[in-house]
Backbone as CSV, one residue per row, in Angstrom:
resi,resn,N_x,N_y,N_z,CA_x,CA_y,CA_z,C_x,C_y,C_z
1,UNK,-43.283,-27.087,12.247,-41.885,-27.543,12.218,-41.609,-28.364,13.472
2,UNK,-40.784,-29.458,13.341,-40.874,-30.866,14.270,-39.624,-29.950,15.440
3,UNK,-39.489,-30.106,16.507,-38.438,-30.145,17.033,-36.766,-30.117,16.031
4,UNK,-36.982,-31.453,16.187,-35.625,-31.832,15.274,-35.200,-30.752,13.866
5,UNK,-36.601,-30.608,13.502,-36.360,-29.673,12.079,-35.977,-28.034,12.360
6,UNK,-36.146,-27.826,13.346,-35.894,-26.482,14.476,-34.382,-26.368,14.539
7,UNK,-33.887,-27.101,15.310,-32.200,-27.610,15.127,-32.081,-27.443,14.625
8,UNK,-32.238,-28.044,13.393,-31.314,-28.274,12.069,-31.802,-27.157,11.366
9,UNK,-32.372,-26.399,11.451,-32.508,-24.604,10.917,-31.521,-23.734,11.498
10,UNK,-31.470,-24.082,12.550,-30.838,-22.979,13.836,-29.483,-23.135,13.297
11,UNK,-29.221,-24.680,12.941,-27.700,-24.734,13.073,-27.006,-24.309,11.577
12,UNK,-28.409,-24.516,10.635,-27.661,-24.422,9.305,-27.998,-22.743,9.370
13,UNK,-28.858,-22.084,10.127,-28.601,-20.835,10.072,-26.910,-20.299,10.684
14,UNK,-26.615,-20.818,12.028,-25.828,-20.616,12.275,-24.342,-20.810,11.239
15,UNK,-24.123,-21.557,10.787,-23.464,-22.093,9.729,-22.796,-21.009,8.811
16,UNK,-23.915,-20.023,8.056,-24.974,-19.394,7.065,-23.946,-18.263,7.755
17,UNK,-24.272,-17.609,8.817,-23.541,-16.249,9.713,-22.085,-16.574,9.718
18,UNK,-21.669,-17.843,10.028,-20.368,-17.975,10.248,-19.868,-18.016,8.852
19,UNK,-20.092,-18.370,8.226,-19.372,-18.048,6.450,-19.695,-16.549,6.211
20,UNK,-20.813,-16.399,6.756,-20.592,-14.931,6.266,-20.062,-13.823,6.254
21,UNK,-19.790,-13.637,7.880,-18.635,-13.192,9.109,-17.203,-13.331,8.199
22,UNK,-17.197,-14.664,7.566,-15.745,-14.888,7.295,-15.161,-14.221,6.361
23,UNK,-16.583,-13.812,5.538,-15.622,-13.096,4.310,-16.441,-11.650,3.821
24,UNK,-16.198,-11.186,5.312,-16.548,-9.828,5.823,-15.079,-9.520,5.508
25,UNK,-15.059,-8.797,4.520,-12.912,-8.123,4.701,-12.858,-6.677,4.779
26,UNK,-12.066,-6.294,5.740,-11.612,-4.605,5.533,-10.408,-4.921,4.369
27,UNK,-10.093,-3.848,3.844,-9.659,-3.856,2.868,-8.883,-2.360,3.386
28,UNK,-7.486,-2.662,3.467,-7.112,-0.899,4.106,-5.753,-0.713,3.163
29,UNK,-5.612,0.315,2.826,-4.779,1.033,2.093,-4.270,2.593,2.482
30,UNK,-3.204,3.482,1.921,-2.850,4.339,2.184,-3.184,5.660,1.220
31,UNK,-2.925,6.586,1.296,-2.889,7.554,-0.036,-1.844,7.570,-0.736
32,UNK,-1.678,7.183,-1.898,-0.514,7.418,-3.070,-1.081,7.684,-4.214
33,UNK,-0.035,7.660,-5.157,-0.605,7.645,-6.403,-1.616,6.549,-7.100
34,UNK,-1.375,5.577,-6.514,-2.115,4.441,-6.785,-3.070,4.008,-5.743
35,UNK,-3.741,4.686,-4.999,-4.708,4.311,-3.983,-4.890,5.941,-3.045
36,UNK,-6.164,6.337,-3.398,-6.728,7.397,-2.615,-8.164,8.220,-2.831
37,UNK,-8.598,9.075,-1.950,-9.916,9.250,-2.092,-10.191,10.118,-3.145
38,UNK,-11.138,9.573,-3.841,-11.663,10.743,-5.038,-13.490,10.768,-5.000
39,UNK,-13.855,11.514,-4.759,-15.625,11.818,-4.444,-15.855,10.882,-3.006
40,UNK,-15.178,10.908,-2.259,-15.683,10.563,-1.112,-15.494,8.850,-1.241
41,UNK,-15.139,8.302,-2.162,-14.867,6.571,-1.941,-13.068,6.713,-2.250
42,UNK,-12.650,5.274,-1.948,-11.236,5.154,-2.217,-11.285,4.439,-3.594
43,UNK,-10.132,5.227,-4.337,-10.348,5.108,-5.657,-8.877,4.674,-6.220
44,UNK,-7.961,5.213,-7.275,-7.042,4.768,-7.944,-6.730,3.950,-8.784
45,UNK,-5.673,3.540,-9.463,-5.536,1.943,-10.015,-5.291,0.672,-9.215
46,UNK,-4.470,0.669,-8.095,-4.016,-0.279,-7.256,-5.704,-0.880,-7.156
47,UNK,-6.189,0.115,-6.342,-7.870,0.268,-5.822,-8.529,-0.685,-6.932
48,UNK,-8.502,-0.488,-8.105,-9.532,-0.944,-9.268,-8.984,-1.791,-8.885
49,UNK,-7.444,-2.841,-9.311,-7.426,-4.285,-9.257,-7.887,-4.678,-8.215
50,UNK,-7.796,-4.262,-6.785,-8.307,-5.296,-5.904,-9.675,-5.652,-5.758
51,UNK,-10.811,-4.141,-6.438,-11.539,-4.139,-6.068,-12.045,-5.732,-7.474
52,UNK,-11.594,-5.380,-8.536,-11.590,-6.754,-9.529,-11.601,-7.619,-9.203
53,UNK,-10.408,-8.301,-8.170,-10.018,-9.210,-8.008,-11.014,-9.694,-6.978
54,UNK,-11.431,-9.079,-6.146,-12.563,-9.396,-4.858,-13.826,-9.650,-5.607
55,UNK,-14.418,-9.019,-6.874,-15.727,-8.751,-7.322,-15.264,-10.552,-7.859
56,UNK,-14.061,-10.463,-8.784,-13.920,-12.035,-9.803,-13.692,-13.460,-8.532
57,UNK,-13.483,-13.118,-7.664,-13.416,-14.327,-6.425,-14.679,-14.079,-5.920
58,UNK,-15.790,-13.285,-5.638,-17.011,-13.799,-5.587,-17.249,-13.305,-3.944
59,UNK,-16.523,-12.202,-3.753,-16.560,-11.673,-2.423,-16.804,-10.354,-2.580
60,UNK,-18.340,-10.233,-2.538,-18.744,-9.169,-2.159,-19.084,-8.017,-0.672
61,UNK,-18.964,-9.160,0.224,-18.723,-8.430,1.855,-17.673,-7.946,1.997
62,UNK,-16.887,-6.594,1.616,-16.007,-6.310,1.653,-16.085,-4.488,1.733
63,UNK,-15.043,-4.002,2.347,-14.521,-2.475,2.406,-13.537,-1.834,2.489
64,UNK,-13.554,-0.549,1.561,-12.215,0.002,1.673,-12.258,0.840,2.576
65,UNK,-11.038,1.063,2.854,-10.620,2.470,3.794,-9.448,2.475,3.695
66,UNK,-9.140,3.890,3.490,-8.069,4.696,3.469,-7.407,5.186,5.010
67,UNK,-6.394,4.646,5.462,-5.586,5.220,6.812,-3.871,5.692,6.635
68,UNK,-3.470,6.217,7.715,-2.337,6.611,7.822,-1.057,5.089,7.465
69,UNK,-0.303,5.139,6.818,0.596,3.416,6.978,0.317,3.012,7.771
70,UNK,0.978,3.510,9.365,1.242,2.658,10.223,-0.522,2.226,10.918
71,UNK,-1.325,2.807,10.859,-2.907,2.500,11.619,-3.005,1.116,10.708
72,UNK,-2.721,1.548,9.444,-3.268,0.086,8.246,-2.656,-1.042,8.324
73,UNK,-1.069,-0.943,8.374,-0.385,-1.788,8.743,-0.382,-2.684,9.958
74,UNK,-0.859,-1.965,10.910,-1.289,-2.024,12.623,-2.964,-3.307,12.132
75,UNK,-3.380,-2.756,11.634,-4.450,-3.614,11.183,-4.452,-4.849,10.477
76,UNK,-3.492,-4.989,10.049,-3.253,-6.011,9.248,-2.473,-7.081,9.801
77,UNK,-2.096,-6.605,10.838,-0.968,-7.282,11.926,-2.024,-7.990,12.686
78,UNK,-2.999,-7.275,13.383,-3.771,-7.342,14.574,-5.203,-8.125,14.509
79,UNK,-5.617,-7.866,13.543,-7.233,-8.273,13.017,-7.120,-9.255,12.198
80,UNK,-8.211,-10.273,12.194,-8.546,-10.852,11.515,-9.478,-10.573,9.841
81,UNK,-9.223,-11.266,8.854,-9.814,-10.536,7.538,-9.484,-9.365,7.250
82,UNK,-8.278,-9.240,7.388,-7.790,-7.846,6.784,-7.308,-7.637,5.746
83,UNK,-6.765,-7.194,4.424,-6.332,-7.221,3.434,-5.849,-6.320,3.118
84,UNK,-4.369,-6.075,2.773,-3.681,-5.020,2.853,-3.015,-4.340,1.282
85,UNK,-2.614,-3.720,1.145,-2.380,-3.254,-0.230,-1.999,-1.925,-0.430
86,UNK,-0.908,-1.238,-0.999,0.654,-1.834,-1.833,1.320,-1.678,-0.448
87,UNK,1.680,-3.529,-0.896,2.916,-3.422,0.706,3.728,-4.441,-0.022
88,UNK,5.267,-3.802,0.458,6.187,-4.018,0.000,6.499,-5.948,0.888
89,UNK,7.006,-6.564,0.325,7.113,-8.098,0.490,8.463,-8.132,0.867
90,UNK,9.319,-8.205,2.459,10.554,-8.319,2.912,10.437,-9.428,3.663
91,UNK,12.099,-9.815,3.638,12.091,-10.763,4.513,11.396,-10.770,5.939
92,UNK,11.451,-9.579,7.043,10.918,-9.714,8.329,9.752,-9.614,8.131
93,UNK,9.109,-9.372,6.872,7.564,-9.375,7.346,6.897,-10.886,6.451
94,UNK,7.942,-11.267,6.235,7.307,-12.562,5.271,6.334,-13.295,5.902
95,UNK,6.636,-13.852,7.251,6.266,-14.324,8.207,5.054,-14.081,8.564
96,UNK,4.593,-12.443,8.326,3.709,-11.995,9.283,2.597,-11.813,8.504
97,UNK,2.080,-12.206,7.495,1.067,-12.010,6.399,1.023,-13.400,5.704
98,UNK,-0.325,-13.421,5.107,-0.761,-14.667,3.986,-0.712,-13.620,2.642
99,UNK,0.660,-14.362,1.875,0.820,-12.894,0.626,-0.188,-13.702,-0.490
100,UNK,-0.895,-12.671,-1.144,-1.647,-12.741,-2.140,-1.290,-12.900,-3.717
101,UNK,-0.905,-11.733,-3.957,-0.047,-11.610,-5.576,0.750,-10.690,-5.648
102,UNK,1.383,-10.607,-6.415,2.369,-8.822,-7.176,1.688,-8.117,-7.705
103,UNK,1.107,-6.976,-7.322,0.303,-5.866,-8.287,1.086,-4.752,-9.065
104,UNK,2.327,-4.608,-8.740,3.165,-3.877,-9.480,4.456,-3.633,-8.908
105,UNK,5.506,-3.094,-9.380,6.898,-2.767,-8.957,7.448,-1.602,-8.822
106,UNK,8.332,-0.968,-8.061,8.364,0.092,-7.754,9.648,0.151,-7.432
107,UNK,9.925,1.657,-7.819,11.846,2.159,-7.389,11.165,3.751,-6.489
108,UNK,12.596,3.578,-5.695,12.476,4.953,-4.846,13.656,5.730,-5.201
109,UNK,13.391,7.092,-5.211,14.171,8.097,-5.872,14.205,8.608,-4.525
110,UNK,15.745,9.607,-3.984,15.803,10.424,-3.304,15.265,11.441,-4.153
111,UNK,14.546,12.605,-3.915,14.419,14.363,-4.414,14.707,15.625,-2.991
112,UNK,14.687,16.176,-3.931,15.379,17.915,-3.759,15.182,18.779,-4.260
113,UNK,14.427,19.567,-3.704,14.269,20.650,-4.534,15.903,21.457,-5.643
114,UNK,15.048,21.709,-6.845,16.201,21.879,-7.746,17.357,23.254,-6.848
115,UNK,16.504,24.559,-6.878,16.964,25.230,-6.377,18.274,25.123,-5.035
116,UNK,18.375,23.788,-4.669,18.965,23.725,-3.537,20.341,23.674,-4.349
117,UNK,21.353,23.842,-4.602,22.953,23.387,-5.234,23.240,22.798,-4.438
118,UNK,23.266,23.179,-3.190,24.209,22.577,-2.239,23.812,21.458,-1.221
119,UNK,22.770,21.172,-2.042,22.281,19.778,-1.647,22.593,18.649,-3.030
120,UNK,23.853,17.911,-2.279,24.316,16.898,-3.503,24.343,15.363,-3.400
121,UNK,24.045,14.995,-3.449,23.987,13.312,-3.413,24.104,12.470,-4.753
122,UNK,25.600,11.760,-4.580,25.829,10.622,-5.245,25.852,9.465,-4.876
123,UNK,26.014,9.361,-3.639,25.598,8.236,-3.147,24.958,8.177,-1.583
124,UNK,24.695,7.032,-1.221,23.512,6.862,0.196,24.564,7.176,0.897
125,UNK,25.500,7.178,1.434,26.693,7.861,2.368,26.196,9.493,2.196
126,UNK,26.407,10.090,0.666,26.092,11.313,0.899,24.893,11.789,1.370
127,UNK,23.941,11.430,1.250,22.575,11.479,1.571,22.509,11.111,3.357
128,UNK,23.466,10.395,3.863,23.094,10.680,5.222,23.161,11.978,6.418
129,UNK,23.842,13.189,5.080,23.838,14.291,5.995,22.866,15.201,6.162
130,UNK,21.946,15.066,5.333,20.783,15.845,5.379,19.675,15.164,5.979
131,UNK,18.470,16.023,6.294,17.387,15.567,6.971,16.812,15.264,5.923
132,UNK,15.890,13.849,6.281,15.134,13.061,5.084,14.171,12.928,5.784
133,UNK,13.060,13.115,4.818,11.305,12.864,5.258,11.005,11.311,4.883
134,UNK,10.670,10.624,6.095,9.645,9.307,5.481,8.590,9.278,6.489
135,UNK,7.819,8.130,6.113,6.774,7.466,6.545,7.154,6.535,7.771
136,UNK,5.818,6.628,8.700,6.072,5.763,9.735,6.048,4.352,9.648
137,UNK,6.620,3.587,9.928,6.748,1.997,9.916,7.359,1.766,8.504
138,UNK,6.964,2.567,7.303,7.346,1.910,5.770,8.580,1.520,6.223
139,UNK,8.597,1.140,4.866,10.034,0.295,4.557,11.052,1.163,3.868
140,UNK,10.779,2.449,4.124,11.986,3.448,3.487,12.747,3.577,4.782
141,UNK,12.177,4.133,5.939,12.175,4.195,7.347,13.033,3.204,7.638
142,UNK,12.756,1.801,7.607,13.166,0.961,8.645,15.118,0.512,7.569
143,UNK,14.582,0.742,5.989,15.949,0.530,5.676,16.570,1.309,5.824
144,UNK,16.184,2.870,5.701,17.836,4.012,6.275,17.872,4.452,7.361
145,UNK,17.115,3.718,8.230,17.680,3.243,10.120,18.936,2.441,9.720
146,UNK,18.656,1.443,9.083,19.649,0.446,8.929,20.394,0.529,8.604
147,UNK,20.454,1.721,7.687,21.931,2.141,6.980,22.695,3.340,7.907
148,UNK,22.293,4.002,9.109,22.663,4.929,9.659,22.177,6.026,9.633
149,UNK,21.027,6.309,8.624,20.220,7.744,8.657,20.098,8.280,10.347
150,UNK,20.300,9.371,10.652,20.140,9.452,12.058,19.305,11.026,12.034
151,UNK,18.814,11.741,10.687,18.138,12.601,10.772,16.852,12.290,9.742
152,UNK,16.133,11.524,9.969,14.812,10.989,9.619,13.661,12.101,10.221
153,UNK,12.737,12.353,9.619,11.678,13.182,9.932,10.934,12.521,9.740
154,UNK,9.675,11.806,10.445,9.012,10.863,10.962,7.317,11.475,10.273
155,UNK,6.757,11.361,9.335,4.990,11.868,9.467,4.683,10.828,9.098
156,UNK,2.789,10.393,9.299,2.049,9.529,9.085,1.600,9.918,7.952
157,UNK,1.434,10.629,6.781,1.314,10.507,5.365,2.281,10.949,4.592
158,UNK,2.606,10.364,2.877,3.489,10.484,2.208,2.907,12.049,2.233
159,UNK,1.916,12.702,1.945,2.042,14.152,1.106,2.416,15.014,2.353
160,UNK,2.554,14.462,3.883,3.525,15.526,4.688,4.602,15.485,4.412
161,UNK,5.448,14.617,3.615,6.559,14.415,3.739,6.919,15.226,2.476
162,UNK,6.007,15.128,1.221,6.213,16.141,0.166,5.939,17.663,0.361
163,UNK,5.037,18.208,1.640,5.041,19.269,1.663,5.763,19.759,2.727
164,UNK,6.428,18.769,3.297,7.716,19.374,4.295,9.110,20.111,3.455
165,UNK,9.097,19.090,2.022,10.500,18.771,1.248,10.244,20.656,0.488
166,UNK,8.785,21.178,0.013,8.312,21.839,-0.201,8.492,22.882,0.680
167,UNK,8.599,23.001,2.111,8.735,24.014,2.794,9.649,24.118,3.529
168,UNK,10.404,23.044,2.933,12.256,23.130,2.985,12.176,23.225,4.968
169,UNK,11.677,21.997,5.595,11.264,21.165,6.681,12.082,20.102,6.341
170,UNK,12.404,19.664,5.048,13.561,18.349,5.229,14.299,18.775,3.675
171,UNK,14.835,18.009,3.433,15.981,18.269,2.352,16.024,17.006,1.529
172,UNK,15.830,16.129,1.901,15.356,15.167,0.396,13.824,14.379,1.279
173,UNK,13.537,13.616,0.234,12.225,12.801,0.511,12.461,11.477,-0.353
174,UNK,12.446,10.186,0.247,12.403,9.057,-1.085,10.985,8.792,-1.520
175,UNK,10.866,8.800,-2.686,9.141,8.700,-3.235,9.484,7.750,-4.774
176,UNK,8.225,7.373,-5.102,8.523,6.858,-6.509,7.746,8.142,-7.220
177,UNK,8.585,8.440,-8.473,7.976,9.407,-9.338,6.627,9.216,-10.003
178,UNK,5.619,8.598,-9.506,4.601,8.146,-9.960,3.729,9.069,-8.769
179,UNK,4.416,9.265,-7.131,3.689,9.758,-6.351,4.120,11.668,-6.174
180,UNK,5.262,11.358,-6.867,5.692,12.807,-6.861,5.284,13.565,-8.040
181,UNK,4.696,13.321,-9.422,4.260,13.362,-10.411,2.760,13.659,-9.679
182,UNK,2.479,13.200,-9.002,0.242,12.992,-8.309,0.672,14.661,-7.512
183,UNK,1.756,14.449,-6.250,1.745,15.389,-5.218,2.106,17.191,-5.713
184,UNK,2.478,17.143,-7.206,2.890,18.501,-7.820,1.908,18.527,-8.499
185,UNK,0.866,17.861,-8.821,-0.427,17.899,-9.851,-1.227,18.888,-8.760
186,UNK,-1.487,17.958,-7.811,-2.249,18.601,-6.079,-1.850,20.224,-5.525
187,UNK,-0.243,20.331,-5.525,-0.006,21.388,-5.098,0.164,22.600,-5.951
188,UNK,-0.343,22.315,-7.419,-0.190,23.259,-8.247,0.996,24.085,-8.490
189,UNK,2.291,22.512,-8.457,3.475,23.359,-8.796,4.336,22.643,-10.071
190,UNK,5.143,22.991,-10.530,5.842,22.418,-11.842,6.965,21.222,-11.262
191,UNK,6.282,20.068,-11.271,7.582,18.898,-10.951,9.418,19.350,-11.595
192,UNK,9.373,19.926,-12.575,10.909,20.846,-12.849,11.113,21.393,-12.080
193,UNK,10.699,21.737,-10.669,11.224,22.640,-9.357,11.971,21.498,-8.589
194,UNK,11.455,20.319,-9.009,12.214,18.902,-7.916,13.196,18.311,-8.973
195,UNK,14.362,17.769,-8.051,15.242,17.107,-8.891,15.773,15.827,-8.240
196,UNK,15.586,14.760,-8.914,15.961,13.385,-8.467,17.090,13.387,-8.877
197,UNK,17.732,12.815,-7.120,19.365,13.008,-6.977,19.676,11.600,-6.929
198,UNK,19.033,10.538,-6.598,19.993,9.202,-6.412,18.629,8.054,-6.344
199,UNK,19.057,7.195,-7.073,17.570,5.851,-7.066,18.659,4.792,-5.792
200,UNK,17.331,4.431,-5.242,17.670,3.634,-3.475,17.515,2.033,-4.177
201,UNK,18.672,1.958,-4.698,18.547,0.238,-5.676,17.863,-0.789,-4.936
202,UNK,18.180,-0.411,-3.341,18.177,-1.473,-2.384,16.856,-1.650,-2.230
203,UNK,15.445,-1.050,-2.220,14.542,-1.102,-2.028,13.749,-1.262,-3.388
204,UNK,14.011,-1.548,-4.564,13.891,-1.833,-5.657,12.622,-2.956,-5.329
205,UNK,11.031,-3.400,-5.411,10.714,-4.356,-5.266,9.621,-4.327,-5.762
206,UNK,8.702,-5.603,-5.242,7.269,-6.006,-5.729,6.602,-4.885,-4.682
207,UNK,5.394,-5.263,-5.355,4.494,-4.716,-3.871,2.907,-5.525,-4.513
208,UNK,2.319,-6.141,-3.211,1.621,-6.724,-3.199,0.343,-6.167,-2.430
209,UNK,-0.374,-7.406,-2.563,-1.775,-7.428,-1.484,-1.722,-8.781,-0.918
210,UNK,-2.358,-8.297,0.674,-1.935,-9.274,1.622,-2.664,-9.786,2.885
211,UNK,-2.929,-10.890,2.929,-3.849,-10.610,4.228,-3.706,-10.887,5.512
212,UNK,-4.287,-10.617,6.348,-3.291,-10.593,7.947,-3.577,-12.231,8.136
213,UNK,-2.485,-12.749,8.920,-2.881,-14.562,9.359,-3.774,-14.761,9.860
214,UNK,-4.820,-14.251,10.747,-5.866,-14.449,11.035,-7.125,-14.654,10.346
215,UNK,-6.999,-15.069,8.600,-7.387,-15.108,8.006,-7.703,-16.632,7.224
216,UNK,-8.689,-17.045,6.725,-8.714,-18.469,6.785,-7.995,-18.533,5.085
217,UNK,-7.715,-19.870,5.017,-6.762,-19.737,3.908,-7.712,-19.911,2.671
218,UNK,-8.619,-20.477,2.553,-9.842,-20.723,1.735,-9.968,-19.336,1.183
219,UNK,-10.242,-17.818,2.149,-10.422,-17.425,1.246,-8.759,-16.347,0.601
220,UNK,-7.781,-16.869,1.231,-6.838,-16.298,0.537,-6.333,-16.962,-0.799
221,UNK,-6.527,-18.188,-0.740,-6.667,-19.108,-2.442,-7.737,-18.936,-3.234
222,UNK,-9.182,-18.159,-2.419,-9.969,-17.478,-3.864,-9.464,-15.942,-4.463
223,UNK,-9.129,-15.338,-3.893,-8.432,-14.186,-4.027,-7.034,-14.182,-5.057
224,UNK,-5.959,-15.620,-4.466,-5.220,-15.959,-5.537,-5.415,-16.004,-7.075
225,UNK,-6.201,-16.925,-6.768,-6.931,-17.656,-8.273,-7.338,-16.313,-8.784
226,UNK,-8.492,-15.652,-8.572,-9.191,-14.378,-8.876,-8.141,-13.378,-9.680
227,UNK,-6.910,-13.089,-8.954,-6.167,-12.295,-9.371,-4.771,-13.010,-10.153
228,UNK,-4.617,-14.242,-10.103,-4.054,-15.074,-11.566,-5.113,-15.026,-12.469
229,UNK,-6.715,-15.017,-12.683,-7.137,-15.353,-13.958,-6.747,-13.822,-14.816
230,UNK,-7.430,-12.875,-13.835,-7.602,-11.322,-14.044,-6.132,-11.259,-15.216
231,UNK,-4.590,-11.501,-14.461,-3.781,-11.439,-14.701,-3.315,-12.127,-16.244
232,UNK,-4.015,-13.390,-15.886,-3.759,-14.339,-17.629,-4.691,-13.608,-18.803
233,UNK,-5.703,-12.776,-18.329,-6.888,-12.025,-19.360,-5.977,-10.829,-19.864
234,UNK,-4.832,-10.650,-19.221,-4.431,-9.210,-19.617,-4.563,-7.783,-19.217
235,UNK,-5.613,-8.338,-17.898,-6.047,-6.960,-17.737,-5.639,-6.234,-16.526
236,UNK,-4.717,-6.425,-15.414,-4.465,-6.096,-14.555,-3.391,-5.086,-15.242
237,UNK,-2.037,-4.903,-15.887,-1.571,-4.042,-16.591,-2.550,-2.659,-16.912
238,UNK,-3.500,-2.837,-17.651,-4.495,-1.794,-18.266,-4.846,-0.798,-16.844
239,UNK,-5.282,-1.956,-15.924,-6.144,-1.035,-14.817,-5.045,-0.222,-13.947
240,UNK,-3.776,-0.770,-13.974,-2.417,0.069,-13.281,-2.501,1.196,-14.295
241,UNK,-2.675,1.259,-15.398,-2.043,2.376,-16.246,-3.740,3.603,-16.257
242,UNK,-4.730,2.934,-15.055,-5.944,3.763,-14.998,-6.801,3.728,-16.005
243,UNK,-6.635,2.159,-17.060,-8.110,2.251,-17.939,-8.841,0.812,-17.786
244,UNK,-10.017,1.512,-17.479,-10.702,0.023,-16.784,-10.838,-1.208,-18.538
């Protein structure tokens, strides 16, 4: 091999690493009903589409992991190639992410255990007198700051917050009944012990997958595409409802 032909190996090797590097992605998510560990990998429906959508865009350097919100969120802020998923799409964070697609929609229910009577809520005024369980950084958190909640109980996973509401540690919890339906399956108790007192209209939204800006846009438009074709085939619906 000539000199010159040496170079031009080195560099198209180099080249070769740097594309490859690029679409190295963590892939971080939380535990819900739709994303969490089952036999030791991260599993769910949310989980299946992305993992679809990454296999149909042709990006196989990729990993999941499961963290607390705020560590994942923290990651997605901070790192480059990160890809985030189900995160809710607000104005202050519009800014702060390259958004991907809509993977599904979601309402939040205040609950209460039934047994409580004298826990009543008709509206978010009434609900500010009791202690409420959320998540750190979510967006349940930062909207009933905003509304005046001033007895918030702060944990880094949704199922502390269901087994606080459970050991009567807080007095309502906002969840979508999709995760409170998973967390009474887990604790081996009859969801008829909980009673949804008031739906939080205001937080009514999409929730997406997303990747932090440090991310080149090339591959956030294969990821697009990937998860519009998935979407025009019909099949992203199926894999939310858990059939591949």
């Amino acid at each position: 091999m000539t000199p010159a032909q040496s170079t031009w190996s080195a560099m198209l090797l180099a080249l070769v690493c740097i594309g490859s590097q690029a679409e190295d992605i963590q892939v971080v998510t939380e535990d819900t009903a739709y994303s969490y560990l089952e036999n030791g990998r991260v599993a769910g429906p949310a989980s299946a589409v992305v993992e679809a959508t990454l296999q149909r865009a042709g990006l196989s350097d990729y990993r999941l992991a499961l963290y607390p919100w705020a560590r994942a969120y923290d990651m997605a802020l901070q790192q480059p190639n990160v890809l985030i998923y189900l995160i809710a799409r607000t104005t202050a964070r519009e800014p702060r992410f390259k958004w991907v697609s809509e993977i599904t929609r979601i309402d939040y229910h205040f609950y209460k255990l039934r047994a409580r009577e004298d826990i009543q809520v008709h509206s978010l005024q009434d609900a500010q007198q009791y202690s409420v369980g959320v998540l750190r950084d979510d967006v349940r958190q930062k909207y009933l700051r905003t509304q005046g909640f001033s007895k918030l109980v702060v944990s880094a996973h949704n199922r502390d917050n269901f087994n606080k509401l459970l050991n009567q540690q807080v007095q309502l919890v906002p969840m979508p009944e999709r995760d409170v339906a998973m967390f009474c399956v887990d604790a081996h108790i009859d969801c008829a012990s909980l009673e949804q007192v008031y739906t939080l209209d205001a937080l009514s939204t999409g929730l997406y997958m997303a990747y932090s800006l440090a991310t080149a846009d090339e591959l956030v438009t294969r990821t697009r595409a990937a998860f519009d074709s998935l979407k025009a085939e019909g099949r992203v619906t199926p894999l939310m409802r858990g059939k591949p």
